[in-house]
mmCIF file as gemmi writes it, N, C-alpha and C atoms, coordinates in Angstrom:
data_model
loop_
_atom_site.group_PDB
_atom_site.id
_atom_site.type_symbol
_atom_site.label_atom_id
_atom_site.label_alt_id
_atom_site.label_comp_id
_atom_site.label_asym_id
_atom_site.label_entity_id
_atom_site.label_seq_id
_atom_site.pdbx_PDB_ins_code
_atom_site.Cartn_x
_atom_site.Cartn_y
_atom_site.Cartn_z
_atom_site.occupancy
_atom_site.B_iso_or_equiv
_atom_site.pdbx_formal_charge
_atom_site.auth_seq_id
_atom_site.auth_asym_id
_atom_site.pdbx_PDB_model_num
ATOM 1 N N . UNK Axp A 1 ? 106.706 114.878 113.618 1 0 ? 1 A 1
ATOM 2 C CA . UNK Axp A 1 ? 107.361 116.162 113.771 1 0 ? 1 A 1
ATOM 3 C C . UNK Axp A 1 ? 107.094 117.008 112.525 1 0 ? 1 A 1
ATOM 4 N N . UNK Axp A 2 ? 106.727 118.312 112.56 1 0 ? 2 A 1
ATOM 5 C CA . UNK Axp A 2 ? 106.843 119.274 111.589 1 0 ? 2 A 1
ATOM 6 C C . UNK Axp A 2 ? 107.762 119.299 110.769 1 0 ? 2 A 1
ATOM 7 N N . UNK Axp A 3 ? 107.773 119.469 109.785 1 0 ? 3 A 1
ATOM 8 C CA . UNK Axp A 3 ? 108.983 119.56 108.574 1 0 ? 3 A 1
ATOM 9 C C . UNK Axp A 3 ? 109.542 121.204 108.771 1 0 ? 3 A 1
ATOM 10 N N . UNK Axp A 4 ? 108.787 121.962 109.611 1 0 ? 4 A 1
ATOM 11 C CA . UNK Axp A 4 ? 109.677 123.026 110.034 1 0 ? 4 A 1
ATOM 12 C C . UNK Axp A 4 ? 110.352 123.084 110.959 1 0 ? 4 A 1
ATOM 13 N N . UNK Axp A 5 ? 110.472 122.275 111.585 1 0 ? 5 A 1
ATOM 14 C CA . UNK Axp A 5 ? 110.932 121.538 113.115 1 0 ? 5 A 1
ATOM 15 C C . UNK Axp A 5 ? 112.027 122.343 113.569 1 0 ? 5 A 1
ATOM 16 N N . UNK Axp A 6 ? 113.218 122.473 112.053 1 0 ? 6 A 1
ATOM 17 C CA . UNK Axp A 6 ? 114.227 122.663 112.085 1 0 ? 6 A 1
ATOM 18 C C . UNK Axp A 6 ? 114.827 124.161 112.272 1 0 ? 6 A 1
ATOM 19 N N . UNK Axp A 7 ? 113.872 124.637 111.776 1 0 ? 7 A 1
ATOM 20 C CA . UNK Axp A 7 ? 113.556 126.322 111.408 1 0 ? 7 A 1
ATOM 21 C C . UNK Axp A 7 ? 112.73 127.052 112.417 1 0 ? 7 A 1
ATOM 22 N N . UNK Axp A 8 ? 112.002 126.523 113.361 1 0 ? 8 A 1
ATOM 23 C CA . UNK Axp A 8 ? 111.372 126.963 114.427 1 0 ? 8 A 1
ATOM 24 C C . UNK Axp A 8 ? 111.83 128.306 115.156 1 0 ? 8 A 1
ATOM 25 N N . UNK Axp A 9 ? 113.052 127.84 115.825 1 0 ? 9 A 1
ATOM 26 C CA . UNK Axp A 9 ? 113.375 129.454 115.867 1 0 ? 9 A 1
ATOM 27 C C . UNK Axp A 9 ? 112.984 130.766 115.234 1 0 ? 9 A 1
ATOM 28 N N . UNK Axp A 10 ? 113.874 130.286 113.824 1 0 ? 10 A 1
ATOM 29 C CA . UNK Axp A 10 ? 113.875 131.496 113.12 1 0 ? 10 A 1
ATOM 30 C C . UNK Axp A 10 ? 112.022 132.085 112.644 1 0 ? 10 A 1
ATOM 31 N N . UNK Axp A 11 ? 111.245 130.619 112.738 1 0 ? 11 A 1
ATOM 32 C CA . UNK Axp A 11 ? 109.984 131.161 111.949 1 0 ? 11 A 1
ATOM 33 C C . UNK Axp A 11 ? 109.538 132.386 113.547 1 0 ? 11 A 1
ATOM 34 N N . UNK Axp A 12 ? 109.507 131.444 114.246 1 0 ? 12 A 1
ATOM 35 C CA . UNK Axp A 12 ? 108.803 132.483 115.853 1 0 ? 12 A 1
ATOM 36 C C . UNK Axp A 12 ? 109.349 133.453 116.07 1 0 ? 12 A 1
ATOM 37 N N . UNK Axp A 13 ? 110.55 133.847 115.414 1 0 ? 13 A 1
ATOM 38 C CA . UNK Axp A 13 ? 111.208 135.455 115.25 1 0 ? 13 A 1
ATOM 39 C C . UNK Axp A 13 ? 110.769 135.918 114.619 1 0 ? 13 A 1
ATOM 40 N N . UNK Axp A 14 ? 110.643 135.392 113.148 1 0 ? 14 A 1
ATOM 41 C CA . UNK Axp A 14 ? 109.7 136.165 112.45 1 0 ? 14 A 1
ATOM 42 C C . UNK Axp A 14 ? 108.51 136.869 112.509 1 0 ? 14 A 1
ATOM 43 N N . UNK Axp A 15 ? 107.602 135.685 113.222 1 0 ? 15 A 1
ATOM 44 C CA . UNK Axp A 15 ? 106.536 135.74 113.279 1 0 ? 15 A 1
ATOM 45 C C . UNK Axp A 15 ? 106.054 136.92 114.426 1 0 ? 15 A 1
ATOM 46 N N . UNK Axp A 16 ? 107.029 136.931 115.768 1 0 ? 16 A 1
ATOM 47 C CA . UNK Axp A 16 ? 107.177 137.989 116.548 1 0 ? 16 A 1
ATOM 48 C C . UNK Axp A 16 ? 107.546 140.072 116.449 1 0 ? 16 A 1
ATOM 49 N N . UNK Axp A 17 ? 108.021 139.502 115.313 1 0 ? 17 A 1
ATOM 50 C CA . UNK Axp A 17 ? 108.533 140.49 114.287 1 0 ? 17 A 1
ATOM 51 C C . UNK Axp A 17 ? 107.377 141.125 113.9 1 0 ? 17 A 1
ATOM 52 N N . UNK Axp A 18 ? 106.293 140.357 112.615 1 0 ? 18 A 1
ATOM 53 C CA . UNK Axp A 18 ? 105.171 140.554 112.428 1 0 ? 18 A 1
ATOM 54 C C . UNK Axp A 18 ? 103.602 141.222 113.41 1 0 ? 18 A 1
ATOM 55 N N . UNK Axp A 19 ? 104.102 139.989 114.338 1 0 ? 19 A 1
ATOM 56 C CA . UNK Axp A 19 ? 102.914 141.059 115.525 1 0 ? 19 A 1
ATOM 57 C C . UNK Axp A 19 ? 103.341 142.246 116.244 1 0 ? 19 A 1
ATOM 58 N N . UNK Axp A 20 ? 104.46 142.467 116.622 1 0 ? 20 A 1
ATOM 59 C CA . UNK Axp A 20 ? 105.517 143.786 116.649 1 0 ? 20 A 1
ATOM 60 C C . UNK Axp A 20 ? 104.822 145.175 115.382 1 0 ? 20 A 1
ATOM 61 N N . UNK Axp A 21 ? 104.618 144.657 114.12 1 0 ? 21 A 1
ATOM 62 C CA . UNK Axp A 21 ? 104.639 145.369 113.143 1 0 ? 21 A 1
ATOM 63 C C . UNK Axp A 21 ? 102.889 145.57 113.323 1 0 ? 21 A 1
ATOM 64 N N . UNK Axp A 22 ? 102.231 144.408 113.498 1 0 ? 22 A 1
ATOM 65 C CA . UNK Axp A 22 ? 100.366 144.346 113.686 1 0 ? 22 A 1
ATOM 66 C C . UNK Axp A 22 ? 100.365 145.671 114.834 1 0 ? 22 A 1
ATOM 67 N N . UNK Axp A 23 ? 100.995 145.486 115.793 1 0 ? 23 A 1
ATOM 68 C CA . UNK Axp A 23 ? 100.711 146.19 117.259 1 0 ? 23 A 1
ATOM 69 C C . UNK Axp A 23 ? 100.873 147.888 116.768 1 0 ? 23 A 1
ATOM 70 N N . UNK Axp A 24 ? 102.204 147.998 116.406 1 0 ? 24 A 1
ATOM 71 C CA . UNK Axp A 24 ? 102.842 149.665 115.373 1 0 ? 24 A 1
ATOM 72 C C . UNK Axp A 24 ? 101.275 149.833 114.594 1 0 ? 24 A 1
ATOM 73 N N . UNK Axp A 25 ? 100.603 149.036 113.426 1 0 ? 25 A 1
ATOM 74 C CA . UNK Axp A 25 ? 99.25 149.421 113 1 0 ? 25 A 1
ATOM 75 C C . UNK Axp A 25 ? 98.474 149.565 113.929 1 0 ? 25 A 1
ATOM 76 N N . UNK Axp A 26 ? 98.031 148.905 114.909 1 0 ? 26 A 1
ATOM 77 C CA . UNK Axp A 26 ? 97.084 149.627 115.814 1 0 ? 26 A 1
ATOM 78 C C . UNK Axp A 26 ? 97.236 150.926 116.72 1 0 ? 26 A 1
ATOM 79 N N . UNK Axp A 27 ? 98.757 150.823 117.428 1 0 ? 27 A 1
ATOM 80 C CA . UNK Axp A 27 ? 98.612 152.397 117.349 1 0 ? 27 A 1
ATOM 81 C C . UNK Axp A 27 ? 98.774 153.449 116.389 1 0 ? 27 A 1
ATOM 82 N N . UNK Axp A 28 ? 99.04 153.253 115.04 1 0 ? 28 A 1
ATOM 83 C CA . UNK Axp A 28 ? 99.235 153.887 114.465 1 0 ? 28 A 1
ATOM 84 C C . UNK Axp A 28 ? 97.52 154.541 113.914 1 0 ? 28 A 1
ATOM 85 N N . UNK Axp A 29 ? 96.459 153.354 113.862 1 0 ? 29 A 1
ATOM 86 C CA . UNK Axp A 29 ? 94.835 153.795 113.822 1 0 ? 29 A 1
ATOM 87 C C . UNK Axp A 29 ? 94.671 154.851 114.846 1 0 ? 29 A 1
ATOM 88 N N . UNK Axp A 30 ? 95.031 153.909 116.347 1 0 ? 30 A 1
ATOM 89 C CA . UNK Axp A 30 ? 94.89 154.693 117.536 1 0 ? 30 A 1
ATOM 90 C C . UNK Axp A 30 ? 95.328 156.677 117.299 1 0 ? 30 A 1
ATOM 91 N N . UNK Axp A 31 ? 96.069 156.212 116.734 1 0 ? 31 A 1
ATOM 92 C CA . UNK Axp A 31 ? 96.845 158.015 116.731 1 0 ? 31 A 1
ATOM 93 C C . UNK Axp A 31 ? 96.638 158.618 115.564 1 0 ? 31 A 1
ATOM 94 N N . UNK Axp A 32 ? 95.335 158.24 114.729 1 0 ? 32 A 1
ATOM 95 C CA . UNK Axp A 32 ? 94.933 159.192 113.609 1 0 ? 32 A 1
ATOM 96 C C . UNK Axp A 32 ? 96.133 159.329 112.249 1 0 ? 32 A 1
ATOM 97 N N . UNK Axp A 33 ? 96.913 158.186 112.475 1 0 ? 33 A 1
ATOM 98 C CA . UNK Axp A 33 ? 98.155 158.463 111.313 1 0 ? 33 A 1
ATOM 99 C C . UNK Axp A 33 ? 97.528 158.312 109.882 1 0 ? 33 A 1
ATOM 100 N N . UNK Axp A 34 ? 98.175 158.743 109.184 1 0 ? 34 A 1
ATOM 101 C CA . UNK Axp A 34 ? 97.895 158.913 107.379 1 0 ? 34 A 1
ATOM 102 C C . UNK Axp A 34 ? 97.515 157.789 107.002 1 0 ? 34 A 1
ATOM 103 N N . UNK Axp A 35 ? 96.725 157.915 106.217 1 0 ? 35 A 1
ATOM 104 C CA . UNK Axp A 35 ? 95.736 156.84 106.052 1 0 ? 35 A 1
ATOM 105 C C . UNK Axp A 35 ? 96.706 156.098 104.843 1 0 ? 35 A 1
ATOM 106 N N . UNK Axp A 36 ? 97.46 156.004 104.275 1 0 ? 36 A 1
ATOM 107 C CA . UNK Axp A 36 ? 98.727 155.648 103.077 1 0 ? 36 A 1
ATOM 108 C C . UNK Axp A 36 ? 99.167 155.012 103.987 1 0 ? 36 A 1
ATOM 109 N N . UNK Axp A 37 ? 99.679 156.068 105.093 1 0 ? 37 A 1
ATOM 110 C CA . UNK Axp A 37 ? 101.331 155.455 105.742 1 0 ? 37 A 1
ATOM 111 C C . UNK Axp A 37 ? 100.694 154.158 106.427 1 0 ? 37 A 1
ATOM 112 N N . UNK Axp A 38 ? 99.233 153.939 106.726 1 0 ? 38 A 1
ATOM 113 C CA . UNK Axp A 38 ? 98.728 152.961 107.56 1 0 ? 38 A 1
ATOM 114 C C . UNK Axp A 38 ? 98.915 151.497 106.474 1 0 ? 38 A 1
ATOM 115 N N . UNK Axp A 39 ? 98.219 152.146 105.1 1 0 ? 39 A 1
ATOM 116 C CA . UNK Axp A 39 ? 98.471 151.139 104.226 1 0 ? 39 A 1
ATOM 117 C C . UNK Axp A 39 ? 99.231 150.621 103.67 1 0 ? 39 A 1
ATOM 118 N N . UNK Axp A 40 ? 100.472 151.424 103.935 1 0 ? 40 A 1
ATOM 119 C CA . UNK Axp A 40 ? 102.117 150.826 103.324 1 0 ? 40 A 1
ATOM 120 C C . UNK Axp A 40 ? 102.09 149.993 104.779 1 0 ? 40 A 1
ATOM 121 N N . UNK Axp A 41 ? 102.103 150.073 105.897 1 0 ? 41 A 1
ATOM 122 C CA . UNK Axp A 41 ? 102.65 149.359 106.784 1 0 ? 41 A 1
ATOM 123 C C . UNK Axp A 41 ? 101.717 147.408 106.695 1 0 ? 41 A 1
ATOM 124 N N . UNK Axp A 42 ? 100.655 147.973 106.677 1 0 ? 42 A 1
ATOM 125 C CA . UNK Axp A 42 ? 99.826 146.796 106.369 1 0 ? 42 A 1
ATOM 126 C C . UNK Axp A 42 ? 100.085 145.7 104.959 1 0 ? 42 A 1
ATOM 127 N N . UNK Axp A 43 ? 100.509 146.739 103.738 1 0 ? 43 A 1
ATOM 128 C CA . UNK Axp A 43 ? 101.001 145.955 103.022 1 0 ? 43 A 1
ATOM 129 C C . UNK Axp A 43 ? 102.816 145.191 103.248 1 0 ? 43 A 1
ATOM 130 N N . UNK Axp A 44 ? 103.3 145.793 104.083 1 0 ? 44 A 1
ATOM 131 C CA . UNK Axp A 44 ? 104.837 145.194 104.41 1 0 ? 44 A 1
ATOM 132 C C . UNK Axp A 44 ? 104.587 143.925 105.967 1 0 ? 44 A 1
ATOM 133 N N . UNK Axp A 45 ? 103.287 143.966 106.429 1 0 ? 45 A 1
ATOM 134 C CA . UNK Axp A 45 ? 102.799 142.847 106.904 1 0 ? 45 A 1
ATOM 135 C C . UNK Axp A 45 ? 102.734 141.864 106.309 1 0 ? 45 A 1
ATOM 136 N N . UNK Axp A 46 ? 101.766 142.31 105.169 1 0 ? 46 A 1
ATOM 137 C CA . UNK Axp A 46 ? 101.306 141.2 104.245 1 0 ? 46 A 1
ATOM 138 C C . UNK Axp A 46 ? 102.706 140.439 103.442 1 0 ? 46 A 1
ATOM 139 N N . UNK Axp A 47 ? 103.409 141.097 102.783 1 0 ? 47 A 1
ATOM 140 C CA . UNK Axp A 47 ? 104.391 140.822 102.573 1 0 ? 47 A 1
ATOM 141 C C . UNK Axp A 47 ? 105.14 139.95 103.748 1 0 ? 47 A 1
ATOM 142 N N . UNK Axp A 48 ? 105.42 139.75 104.682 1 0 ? 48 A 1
ATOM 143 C CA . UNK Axp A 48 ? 106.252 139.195 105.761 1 0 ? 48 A 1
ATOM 144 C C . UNK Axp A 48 ? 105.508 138.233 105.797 1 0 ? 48 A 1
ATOM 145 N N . UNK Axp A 49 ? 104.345 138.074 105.903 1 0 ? 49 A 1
ATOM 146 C CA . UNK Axp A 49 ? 103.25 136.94 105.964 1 0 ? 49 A 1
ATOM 147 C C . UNK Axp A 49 ? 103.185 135.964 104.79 1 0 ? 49 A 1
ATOM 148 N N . UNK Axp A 50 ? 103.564 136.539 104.182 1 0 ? 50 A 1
ATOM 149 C CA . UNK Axp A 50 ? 103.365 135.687 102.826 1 0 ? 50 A 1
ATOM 150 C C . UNK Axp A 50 ? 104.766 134.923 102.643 1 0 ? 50 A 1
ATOM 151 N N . UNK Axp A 51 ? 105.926 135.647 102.841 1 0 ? 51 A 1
ATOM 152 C CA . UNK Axp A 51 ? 107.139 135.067 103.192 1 0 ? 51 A 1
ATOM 153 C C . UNK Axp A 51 ? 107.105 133.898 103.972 1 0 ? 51 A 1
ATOM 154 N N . UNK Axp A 52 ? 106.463 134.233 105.254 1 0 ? 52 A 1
ATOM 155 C CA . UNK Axp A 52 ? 106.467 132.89 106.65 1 0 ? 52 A 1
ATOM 156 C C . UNK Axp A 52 ? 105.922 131.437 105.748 1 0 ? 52 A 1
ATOM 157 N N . UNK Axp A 53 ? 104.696 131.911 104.846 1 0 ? 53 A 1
ATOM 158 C CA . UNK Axp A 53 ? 103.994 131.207 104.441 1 0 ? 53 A 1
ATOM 159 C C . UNK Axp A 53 ? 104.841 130.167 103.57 1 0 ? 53 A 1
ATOM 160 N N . UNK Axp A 54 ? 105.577 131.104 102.224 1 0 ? 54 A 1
ATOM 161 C CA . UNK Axp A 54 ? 106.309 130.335 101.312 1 0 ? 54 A 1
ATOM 162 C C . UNK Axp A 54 ? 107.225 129.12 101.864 1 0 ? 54 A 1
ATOM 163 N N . UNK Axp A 55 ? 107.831 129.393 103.288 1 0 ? 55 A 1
ATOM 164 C CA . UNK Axp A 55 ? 108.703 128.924 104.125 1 0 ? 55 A 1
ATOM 165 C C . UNK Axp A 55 ? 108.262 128.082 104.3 1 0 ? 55 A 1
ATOM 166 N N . UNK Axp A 56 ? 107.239 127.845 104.988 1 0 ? 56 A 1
ATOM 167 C CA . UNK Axp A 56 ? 106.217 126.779 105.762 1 0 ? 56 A 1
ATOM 168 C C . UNK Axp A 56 ? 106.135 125.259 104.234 1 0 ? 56 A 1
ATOM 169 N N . UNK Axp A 57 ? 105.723 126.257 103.459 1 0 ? 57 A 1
ATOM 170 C CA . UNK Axp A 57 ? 105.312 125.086 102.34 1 0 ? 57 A 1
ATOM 171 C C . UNK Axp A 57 ? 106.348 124.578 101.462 1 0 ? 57 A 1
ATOM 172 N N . UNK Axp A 58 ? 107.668 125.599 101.368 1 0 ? 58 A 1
ATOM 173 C CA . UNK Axp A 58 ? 109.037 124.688 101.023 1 0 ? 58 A 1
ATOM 174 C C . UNK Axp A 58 ? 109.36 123.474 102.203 1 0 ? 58 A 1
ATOM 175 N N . UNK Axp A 59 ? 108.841 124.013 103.269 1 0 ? 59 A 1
ATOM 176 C CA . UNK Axp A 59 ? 109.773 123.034 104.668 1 0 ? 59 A 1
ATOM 177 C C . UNK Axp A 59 ? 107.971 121.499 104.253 1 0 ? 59 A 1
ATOM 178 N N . UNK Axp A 60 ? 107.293 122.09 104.066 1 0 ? 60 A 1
ATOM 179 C CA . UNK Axp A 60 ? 106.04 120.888 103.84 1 0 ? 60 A 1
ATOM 180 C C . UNK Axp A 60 ? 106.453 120.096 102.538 1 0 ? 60 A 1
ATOM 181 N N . UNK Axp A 61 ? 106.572 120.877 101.149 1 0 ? 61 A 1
ATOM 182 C CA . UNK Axp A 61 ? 107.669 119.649 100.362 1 0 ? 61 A 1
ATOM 183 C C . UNK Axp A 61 ? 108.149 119.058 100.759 1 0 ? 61 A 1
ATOM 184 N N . UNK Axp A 62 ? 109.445 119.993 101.2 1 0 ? 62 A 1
ATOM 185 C CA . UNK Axp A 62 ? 110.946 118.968 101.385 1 0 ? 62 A 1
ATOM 186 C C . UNK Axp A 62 ? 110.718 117.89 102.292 1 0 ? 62 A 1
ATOM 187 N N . UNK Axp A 63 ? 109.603 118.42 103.299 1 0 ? 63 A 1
ATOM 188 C CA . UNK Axp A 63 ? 109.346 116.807 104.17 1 0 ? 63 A 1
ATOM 189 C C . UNK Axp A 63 ? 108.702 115.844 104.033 1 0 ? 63 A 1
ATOM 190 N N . UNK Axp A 64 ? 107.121 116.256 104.564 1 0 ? 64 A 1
ATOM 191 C CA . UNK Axp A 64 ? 106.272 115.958 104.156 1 0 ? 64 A 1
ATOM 192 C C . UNK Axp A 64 ? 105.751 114.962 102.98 1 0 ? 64 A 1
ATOM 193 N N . UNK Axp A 65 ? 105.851 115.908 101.417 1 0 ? 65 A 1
ATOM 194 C CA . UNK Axp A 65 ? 105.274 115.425 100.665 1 0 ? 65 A 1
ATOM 195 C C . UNK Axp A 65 ? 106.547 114.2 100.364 1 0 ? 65 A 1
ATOM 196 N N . UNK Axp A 66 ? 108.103 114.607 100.492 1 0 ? 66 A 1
ATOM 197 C CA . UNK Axp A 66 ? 108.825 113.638 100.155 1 0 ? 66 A 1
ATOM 198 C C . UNK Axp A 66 ? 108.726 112.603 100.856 1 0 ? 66 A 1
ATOM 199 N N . UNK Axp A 67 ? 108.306 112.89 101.916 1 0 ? 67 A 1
ATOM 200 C CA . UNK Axp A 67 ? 108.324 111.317 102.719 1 0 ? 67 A 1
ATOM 201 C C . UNK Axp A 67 ? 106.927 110.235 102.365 1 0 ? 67 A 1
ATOM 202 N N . UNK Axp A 68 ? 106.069 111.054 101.365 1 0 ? 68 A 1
ATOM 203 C CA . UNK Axp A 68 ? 104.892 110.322 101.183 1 0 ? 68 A 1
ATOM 204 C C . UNK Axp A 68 ? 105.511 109.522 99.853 1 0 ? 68 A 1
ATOM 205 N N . UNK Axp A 69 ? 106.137 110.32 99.302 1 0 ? 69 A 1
ATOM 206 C CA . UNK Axp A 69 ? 107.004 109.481 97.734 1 0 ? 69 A 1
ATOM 207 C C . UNK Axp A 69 ? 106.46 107.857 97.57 1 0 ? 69 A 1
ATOM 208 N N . UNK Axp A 70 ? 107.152 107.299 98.999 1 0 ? 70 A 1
ATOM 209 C CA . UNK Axp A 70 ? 107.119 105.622 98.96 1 0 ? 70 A 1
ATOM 210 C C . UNK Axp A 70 ? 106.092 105.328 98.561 1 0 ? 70 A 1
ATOM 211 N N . UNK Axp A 71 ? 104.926 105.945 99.016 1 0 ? 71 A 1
ATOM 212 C CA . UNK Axp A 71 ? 103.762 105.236 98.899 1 0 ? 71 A 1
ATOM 213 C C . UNK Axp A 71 ? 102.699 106.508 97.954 1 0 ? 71 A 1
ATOM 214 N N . UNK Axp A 72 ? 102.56 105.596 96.835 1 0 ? 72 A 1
ATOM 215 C CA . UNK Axp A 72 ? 101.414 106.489 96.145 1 0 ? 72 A 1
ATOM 216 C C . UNK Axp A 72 ? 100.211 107.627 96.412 1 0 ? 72 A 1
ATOM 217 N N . UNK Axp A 73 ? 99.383 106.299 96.924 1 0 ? 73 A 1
ATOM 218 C CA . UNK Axp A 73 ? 98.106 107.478 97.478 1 0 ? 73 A 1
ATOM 219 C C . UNK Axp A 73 ? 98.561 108.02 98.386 1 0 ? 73 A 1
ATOM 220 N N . UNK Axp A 74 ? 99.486 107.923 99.339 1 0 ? 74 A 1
ATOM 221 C CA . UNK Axp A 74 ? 100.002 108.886 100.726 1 0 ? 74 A 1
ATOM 222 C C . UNK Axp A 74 ? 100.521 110.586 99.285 1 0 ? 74 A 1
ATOM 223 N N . UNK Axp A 75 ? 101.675 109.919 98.473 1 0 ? 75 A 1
ATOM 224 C CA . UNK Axp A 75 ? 101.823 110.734 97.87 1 0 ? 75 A 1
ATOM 225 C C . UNK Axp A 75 ? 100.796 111.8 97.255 1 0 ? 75 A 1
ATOM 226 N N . UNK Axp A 76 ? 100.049 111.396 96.195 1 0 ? 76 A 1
ATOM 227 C CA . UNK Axp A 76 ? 98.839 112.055 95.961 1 0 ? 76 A 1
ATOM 228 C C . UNK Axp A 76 ? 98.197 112.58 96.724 1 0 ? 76 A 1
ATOM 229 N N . UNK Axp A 77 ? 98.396 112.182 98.192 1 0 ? 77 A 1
ATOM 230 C CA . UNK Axp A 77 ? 97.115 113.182 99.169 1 0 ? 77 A 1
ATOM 231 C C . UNK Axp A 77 ? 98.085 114.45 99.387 1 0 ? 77 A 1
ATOM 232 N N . UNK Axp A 78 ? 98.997 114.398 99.854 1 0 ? 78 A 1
ATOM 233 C CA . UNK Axp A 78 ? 100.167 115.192 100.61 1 0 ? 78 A 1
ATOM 234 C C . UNK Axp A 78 ? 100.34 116.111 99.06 1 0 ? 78 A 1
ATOM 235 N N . UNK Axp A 79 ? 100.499 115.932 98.086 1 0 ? 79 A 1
ATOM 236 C CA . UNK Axp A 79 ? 100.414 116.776 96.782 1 0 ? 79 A 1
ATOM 237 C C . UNK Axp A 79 ? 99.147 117.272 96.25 1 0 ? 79 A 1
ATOM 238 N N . UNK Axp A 80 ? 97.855 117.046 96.618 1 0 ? 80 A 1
ATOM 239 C CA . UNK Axp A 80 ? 96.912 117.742 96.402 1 0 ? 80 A 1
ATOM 240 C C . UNK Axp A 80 ? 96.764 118.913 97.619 1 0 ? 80 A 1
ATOM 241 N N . UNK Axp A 81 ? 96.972 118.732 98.859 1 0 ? 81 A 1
ATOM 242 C CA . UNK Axp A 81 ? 96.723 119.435 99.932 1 0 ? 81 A 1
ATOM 243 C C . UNK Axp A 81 ? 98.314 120.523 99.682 1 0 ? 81 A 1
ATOM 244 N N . UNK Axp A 82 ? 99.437 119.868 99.033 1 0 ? 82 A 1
ATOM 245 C CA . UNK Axp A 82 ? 100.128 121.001 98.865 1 0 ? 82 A 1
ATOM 246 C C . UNK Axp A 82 ? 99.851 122.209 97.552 1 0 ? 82 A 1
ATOM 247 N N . UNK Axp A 83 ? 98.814 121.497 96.454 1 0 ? 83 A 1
ATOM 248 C CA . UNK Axp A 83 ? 98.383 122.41 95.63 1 0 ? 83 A 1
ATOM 249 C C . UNK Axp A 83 ? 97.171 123.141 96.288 1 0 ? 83 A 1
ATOM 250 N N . UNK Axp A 84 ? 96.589 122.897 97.291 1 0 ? 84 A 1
ATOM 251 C CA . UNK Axp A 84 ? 95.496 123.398 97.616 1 0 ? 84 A 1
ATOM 252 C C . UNK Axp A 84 ? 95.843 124.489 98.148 1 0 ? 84 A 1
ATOM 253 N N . UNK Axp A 85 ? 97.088 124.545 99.305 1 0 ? 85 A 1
ATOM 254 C CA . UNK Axp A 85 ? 97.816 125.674 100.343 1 0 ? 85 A 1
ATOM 255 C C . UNK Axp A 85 ? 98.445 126.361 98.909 1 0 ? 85 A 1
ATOM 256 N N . UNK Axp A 86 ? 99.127 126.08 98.019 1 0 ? 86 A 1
ATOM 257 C CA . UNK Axp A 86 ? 99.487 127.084 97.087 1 0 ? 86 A 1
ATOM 258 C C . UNK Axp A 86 ? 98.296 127.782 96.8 1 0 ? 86 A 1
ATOM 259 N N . UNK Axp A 87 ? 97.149 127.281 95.952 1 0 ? 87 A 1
ATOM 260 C CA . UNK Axp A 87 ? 96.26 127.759 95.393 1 0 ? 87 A 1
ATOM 261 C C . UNK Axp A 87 ? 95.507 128.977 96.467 1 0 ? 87 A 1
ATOM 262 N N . UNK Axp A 88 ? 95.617 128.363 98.125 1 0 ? 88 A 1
ATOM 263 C CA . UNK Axp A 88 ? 94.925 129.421 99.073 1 0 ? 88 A 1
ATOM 264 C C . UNK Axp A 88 ? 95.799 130.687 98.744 1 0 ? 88 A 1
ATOM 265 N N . UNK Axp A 89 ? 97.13 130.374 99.036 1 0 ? 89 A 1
ATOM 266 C CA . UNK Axp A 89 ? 98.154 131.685 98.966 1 0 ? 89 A 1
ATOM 267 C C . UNK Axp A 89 ? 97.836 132.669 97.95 1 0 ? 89 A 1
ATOM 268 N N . UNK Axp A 90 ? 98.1 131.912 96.823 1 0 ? 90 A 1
ATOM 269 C CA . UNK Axp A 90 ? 97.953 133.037 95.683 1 0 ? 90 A 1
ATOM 270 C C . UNK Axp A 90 ? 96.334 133.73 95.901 1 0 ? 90 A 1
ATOM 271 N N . UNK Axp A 91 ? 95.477 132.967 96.202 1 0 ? 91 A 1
ATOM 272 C CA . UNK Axp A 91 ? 94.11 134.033 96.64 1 0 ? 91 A 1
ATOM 273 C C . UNK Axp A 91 ? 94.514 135.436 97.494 1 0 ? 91 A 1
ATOM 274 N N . UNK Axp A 92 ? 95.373 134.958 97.738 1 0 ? 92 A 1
ATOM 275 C CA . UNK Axp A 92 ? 95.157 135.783 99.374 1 0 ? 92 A 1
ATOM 276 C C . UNK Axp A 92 ? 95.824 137.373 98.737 1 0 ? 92 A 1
C-alpha cells in the first residue's frame, strides 16, 4: 500500500483542483489573455504542484523509508531514491 494511502482523498482534490487551474490556462491562451496574467497563473500551478509533491515525499518517509529502518540495505535503497526525488524537485 502507498504511504499516501491515507491522504488519498485529499491528494485527488488537490490534484483536481490543479487540472481545474491547467484547463483556466488553456482557455486563458485560447482567449488571447495577458501574457503576465498567463504567467502568474502558471506559476500558482507550479506552486500547487510542488506542494502535492512535498506531501507525497513526507507520506514516502514516514512510511516507506521507515519501514525499511529494520533492514539496512532496504534502508539505504529507500534513502537514496528519497534523496534522488528531493534532488529532482529542487531542479524543477
Amino acid at each position: 500500500m502507498a504511504g499516501y494511502a491515507g491522504r488519498k482523498p485529499e491528494l485527488r482534490a488537490r490534484l483536481r483542483r490543479i487540472s481545474g487551474q491547467v484547463g483556466g490556462i488553456e482557455r486563458m491562451v485560447e482567449a488571447d489573455a495577458y501574457c503576465l496574467d498567463v504567467l502568474t497563473q502558471i506559476s500558482a500551478v507550479t506552486k500547487a504542484l510542488k506542494a502535492v509533491a512535498s506531501e507525497l515525499l513526507e507520506a514516502h518517509l514516514e512510511s516507506c523509508v521507515k519501514e525499511a529502518m529494520s533492514d539496512r540495505r532496504r534502508a539505504e535503497q529507500k534513502v537514496s531514491e528519497a534523496w534522488a526525488a528531493i534532488d529532482r524537485l529542487l531542479r524543477s
